[in-house]
N, C-alpha and C positions, 0 to 999 in steps of 0.2 A: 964868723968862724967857718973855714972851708973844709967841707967833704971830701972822703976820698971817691972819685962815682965815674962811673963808663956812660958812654952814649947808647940808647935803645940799638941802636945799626949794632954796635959794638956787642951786646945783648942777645942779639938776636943772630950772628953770626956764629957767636959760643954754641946758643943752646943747636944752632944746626951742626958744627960739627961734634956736640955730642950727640944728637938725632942718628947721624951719619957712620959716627964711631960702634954706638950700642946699639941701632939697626940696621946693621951691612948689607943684610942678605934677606929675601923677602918672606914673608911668613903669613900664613892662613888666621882667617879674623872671622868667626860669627858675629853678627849683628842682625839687624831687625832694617830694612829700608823706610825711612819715613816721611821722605820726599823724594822723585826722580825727575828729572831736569834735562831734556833734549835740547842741546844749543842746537842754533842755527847751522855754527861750522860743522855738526855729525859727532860733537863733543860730548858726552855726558857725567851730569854732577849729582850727585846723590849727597843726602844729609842722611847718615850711619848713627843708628841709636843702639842703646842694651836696656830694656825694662825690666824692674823688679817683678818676678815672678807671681808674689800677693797681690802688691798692690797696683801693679800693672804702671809705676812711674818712672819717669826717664830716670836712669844713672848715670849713663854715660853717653856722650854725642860727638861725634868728628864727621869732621866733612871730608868727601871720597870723590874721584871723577874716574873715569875712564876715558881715554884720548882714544879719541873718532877712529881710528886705525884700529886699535882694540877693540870698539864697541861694537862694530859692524862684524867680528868673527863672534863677539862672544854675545851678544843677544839672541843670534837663530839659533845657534848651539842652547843657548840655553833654554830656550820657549821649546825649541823642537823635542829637546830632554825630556822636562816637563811636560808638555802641553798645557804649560802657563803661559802669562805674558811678566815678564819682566819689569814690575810694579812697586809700586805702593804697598806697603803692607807683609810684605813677604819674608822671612827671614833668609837671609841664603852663608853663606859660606866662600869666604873670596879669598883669592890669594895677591898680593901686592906687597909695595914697598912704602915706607913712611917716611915725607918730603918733610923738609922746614924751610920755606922761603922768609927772607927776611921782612917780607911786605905782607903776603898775605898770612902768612903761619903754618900752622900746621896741619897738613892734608894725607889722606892716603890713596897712592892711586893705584887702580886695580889692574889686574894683568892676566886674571883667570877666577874661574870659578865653577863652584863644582853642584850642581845641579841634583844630584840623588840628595843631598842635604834638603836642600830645599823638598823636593819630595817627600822626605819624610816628617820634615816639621809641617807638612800642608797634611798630610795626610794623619798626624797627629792631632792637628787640629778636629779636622773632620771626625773624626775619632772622639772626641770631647764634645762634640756637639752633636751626634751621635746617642752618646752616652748624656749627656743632659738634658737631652731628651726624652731618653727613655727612662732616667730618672725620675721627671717629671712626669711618667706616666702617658703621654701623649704622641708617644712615635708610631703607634699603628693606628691612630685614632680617624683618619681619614681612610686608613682600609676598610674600617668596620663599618662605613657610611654602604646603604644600599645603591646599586647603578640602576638607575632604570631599565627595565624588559627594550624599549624603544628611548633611547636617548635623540631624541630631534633638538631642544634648544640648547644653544651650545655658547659659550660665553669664552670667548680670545680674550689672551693674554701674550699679545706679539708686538714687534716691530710692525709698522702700519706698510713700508716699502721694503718690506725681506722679503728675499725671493723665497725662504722657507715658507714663510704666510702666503705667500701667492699660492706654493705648490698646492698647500694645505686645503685652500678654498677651492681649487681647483681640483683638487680629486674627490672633493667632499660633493660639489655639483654636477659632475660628469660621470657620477655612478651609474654602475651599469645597469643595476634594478632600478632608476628614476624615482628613489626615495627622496625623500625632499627635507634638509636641515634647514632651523634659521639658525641662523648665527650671527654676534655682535663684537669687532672688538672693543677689546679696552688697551690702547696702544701704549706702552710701558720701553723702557729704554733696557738692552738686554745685553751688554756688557757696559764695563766700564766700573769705574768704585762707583757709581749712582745708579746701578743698575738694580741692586738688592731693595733699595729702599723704593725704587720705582714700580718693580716689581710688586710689592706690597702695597704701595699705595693705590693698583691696579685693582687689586684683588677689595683695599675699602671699598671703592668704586661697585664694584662686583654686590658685596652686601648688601647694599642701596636696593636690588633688583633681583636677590637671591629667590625671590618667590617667581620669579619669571623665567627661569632656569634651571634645565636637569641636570647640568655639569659645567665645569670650567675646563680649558684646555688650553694650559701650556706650553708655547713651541717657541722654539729659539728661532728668530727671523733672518736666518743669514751671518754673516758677518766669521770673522776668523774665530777657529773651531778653539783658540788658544783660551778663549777667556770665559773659562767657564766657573771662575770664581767666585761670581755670584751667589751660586747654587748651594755652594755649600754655605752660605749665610746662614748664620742661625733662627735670627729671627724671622727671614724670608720662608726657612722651614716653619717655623712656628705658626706662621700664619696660615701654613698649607696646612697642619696636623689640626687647628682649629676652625677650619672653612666649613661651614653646612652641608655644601655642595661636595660629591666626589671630585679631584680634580686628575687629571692626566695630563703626563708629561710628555714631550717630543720636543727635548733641546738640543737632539743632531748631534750627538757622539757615539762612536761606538766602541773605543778604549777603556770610558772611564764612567763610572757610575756616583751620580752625585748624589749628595743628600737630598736634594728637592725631591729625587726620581726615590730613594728610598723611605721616605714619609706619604710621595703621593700615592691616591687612592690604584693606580696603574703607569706604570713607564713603558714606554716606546722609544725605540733607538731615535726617529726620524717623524716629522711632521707627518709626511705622506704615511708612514707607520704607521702614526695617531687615527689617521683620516680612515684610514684602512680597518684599523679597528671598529672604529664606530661605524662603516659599513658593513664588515662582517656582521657584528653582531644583530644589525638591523635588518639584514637579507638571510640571518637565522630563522629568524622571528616568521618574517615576509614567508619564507618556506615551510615553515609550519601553519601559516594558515591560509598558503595555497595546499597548504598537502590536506589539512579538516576540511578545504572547502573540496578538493576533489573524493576523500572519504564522504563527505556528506552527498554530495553530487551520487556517487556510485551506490549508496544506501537507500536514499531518494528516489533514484531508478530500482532497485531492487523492490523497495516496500510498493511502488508502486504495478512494478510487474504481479508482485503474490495479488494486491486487491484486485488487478485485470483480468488474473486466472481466476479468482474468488467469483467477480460477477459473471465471467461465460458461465463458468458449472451451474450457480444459478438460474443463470437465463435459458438454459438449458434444461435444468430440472424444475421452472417455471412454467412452461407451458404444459407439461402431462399433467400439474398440480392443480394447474388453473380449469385443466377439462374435467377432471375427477370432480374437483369440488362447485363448478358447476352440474356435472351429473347428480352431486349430491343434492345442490339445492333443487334442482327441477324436482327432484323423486319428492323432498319434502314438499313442494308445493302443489303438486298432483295429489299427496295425499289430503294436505290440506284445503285443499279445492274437492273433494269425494266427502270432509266431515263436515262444508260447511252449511252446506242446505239444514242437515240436523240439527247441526249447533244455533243456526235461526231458529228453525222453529220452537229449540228448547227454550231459547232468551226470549221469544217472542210470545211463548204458554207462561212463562215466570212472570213477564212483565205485566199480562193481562190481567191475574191472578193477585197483582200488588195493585192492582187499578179496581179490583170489585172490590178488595178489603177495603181501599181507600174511600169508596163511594158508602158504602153500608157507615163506614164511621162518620162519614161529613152526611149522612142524613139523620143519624141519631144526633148531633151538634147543636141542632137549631133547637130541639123538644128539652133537652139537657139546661142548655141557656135561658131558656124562657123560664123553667121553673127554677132555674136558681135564682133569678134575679125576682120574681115573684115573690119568693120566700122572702131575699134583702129587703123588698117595697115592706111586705108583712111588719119586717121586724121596726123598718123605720118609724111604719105609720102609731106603732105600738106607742112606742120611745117618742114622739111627735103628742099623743091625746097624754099619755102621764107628765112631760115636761109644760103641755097647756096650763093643768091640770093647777100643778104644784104654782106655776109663775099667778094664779088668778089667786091663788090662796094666799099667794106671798105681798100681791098688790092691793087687794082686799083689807088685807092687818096693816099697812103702810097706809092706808088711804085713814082709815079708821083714828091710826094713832097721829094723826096730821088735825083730825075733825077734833077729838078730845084735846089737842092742845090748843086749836083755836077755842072753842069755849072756854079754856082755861085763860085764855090771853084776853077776854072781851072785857071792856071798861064796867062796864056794870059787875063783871063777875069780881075784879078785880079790888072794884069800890064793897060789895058783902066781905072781902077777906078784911077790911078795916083801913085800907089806903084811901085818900082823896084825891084828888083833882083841883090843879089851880090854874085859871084861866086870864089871859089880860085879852080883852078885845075879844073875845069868843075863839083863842088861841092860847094851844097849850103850853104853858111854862117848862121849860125843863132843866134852866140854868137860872142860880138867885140872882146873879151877876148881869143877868138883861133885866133885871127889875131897878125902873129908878124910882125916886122919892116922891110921892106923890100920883103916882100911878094907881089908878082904881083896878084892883084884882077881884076875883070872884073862884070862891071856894065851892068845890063839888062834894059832897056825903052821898053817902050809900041811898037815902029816900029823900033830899032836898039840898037846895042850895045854900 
């Protein structure tokens, strides 16, 4: 069974001359760019989006070009506008016509655009991250970081070959006061869409060594003044309102004030501004203590002039001091040279006088001692014949009661109290047990055997 059906050409011709019928005439289109595309021939193509406002996802998407003949009037028109670059990312406002070719489909190509839109959707932006920032509490939070009195290490955040960075080095070491900074960069990419995160991941870097640093500083290295869209990065700000370190800005505009330059700790129009700074402030300092060391210098001399006038007056009123009181001591010594013959002969009658008493007493010494010790012999010799005495009476009754026990002990006396005496061999018995059987014993009595 056959269909009734057209050829896609045949399709595709329709929907162009309805494209052509219901879009005659050109008309103004918001969108958002979300890719840009420089051919080779001076051609350019863009891919045209619209995001949901919540949830931030694509709705709608067409492809746009601009022919090289266009693009070349309306790009400096419109950077110059701005002082953007004509990018990625950006929303702008264009005016064109909308093509349907039978091959490629449907395109819109551009033929004008209007630049203050885009200004104000960027600057809206900015505005909201701004503002969520200080939501968050954190937009002045790198102001309230102290600077140091003498800031000397300095930590870059530049293009390593911008002639900004060159200036910057260059007037930082050819100071006129011959203060002396070190400084180190950390080389970071500073336009472009990868410039924000580059930026940041400078600043990790930086962390690593924040104990070796009184500040970070940074400067825009050169390059067209148009793309300063980095800056207003949110999170790039973020990491400058969270830095330990104070940090300063000098990204070389003097139109437009960015976020980075309004979260950081101080902004400068220009590199050499920066550089400039941190001289001044360091050849403040310098002049304040040349200026104590010349108040001290000037003091110095002064205290020392009073103690110069101190010692003349002295030295002065030193010698009339030193005659007087030599005239004093001579007069005492005259005097004392007139009492001293007296005063001998007075110590010399006192002393004679402790020499007779002493003599009268060590000749009464010897007559004193003899009879004391007399008397001691006396007493001795007393206590000597009574202790004879007593020991002869005491040896006497010991001798005595020794003699009465021998006669008590003597064998005959022993034999009158009624005991005997038994003898083997003309030896006395004392044990029955040395008697054997048949041994001849012999019995002792009191008057016979």
């Amino acid at each position: 069974m056959s269909h009734p059906a057209i050829s896609l050409l045949e399709l595709n011709r329709q929907l162009k001359g309805v494209v052509q019928s219901s879009f005659s005439s050109a008309l103004w289109v918001r969108a958002e760019i979300a890719e840009l595309r420089e051919n080779r021939n001076g051609h350019c193509y863009l891919d045209l989006v619209e995001k949901d406002e919540r949830s931030d996802q694509v709705v709608a998407r067409m492809r746009a070009m601009i022919w090289s003949y266009t693009y070349r009037m309306l790009k400096p028109y419109f950077e110059t506008s701005t002082g953007r670059p004509l990018t990625n990312g950006i929303k702008v406002l264009v005016k064109g016509s909308l093509e349907f070719q039978e091959v490629y489909g449907l395109s819109f190509a551009i033929k004008d655009i209007d630049p203050t839109y885009t200004l104000g959707d960027l600057e809206q932006r900015r505005q909201e991250v701004l503002k969520r920032l200080k939501t968050e509490g954190v937009l002045e939070m790198n102001k309230g970081l102290s600077l140091p009195l003498v800031p000397q290490k300095i930590a870059i955040i530049s293009s390593a070959g911008a002639a900004g960075y060159g200036d910057f080095i260059h007037q930082l070491e050819n100071n006129a006061f011959g203060i002396t900074f070190y400084h180190r960069l950390f080389p970071a990419v500073m336009q472009g869409e990868k410039a924000a995160q580059s930026i940041a991941e400078a600043f990790d870097r930086i962390f690593a060594y924040a104990g070796f640093f009184d500040l970070v500083v940074l400067i825009r290295g050169g390059g067209a003044s148009l793309d300063l869209l980095c800056f207003d990065d949110y999170w790039l700000a973020y990491h400058i309102t969270q830095f330990p370190l104070p940090v300063i800005t000098g990204i070389g505009h003097d139109r437009d004030v960015s976020v980075a330059d309004m979260v950081a700790h101080t902004s400068a129009k220009t590199p050499t501004a920066v550089a400039e700074f941190l001289i001044s402030g360091a050849s403040r300092v310098l002049e304040q203590v040349n200026s104590y060391s010349r108040n001290l210098k000037q003091i110095t001399r002064e205290k020392l002039l009073q103690h110069q006038n101190r010692l003349d007056r002295q030295s002065y009123q030193l010698v009339p001091r030193a005659q007087q009181l030599m005239a004093e001591k001579r007069h005492q010594l005259l005097n004392l040279g007139r009492r001293v013959p007296a005063l001998t002969q007075g110590y010399l009658q006192g002393q004679a006088q402790l020499l007779k008493q002493f003599g009268g007493q060590i000749r009464q010494m010897p007559s004193r001692a003899l009879t004391g010790e007399h008397q001691k012999l006396g007493r001795y010799i007393g206590q000597l014949k009574g202790q004879s005495i007593s020991l002869l009476k005491h040896s006497k009754l010991h001798l005595e009661m020794l003699d009465k026990n021998n006669r008590l002990n003597d064998p005959s006396e022993v034999l009158k109290r009624g005991f005997t005496v038994t003898l083997r061999n003309g030896e006395v018995i004392k044990d029955v047990q040395l008697l054997n059987q048949g041994d001849l014993i012999e019995t002792r009595f009191r008057m016979e055997k």
